[in-house]
C-alpha positions as CSV (number, residue, x, y, z in Angstrom):
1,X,16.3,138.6,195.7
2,X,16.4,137.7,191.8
3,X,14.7,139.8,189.8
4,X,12.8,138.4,186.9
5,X,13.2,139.5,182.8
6,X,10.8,139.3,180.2
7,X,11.3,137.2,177.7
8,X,12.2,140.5,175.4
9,X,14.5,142.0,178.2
10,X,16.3,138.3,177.5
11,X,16.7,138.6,173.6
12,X,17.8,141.9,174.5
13,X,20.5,141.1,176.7
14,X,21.7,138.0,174.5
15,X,21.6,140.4,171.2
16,X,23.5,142.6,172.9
17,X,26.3,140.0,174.3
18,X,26.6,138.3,171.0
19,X,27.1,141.7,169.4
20,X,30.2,142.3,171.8
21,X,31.6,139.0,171.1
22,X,31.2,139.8,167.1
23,X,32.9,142.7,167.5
24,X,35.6,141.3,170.0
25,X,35.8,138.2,167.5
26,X,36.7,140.7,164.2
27,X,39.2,142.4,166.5
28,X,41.5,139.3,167.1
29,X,40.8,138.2,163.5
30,X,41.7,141.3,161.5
31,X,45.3,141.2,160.4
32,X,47.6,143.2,162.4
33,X,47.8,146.2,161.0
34,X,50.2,148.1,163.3
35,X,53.2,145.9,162.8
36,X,54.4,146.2,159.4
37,X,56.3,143.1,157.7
38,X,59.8,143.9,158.0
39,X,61.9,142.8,155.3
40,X,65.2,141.8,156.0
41,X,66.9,138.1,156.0
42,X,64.8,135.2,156.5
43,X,61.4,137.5,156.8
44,X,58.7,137.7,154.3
45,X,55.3,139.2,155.2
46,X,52.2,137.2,155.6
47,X,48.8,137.7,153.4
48,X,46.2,136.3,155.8
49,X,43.6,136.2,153.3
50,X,45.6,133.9,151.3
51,X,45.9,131.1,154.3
52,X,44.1,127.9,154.3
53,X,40.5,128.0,155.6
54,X,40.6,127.1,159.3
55,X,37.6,126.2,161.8
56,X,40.2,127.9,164.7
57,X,39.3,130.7,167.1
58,X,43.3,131.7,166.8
59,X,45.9,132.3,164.5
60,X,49.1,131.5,164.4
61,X,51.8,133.4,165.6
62,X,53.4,134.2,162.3
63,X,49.8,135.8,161.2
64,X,49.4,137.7,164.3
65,X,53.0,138.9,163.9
66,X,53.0,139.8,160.4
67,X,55.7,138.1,158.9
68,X,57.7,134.7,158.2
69,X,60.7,133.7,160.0
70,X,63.3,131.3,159.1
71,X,62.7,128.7,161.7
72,X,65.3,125.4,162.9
73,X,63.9,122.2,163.0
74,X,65.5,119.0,163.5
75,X,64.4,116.0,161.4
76,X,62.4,113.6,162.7
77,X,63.4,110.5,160.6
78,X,67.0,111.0,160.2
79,X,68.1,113.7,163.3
80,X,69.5,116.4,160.9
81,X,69.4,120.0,161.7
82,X,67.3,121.7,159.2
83,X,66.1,125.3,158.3
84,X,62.8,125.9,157.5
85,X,62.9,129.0,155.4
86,X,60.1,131.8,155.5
87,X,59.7,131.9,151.4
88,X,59.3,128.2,151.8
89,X,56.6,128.9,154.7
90,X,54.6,130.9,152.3
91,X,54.6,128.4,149.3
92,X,53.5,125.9,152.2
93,X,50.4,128.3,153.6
94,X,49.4,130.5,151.2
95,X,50.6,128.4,147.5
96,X,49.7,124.6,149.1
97,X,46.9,125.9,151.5
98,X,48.9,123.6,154.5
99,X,46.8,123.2,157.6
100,X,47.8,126.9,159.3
101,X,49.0,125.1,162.4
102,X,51.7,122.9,160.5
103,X,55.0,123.0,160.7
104,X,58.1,121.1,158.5
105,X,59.0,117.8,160.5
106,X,61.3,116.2,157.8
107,X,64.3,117.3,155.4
108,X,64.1,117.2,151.7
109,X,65.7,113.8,151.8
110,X,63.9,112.2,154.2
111,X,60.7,113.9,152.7
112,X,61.6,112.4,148.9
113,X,62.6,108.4,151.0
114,X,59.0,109.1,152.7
115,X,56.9,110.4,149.4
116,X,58.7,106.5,147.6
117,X,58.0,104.5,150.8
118,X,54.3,105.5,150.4
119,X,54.4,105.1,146.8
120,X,55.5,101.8,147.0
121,X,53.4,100.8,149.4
122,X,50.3,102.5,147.8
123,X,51.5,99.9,144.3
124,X,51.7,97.0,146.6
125,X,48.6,97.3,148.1
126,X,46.8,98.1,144.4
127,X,48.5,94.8,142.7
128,X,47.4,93.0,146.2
129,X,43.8,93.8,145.5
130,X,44.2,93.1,141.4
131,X,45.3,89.6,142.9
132,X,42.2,88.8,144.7
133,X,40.2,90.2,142.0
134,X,41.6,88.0,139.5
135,X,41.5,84.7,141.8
136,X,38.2,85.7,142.8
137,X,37.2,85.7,139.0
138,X,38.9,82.6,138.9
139,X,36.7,80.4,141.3
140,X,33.4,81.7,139.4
């Protein structure tokens, strides 16, 4: 048989529940504390604080480890086995504020072909609209 609450039992209960969850919550956020940043070749430790705002209920494994890593990638555009270094990692998450869940896709060069594709495409579509303007102006 179901017993029934009062409404203040209720609040009670849920109070309660979302205090656990609070607490649980600031336990998987907090910064690991008992791994220390070990400094060696290709590590460099991670200042959480500094990372990007993110509406997540994780962190990535570098922040729950501590540290950056080198990490290997292969480019997307041209194939070519890359390195990802960890100093470049920080510049990316804590400098750039990169989205936290982001990782290098392309090499410099195919990064730099990319950044002038868009360029060009960004002036073609600007000198497109100053066109239409203009012929637009025309015909009134």
């Amino acid at each position: 048989m179901k017993t029934c609450k009062s409404g203040k039992q209720r609040r009670d209960e849920l109070r309660a529940a979302r205090r656990r969850r609070a607490a649980k919550r600031a336990l998987d956020l907090a910064p690991p504390q008992a791994v220390p940043a070990r400094p060696g070749a290709g590590r460099v430790a991670v200042c959480v604080e500094r990372l990007a705002p993110d509406n997540s209920y994780d962190l990535p494994a570098y922040a729950r480890r501590g540290w950056y890593e080198d990490v290997a990638f292969r480019c997307k555009d041209c194939g070519a086995d890359c390195l990802w270094t960890a100093e470049r990692q920080r510049w990316w998450y804590e400098v750039a504020k990169g989205g936290i869940f982001t990782s290098a896709r392309r090499c410099a060069a195919c990064r730099a072909a990319e950044r002038r594709r868009v360029a060009c495409a960004r002036r073609a579509q600007i000198e497109g609209k100053l066109r239409k303007a203009a012929r637009l102006a025309a015909q009134d």
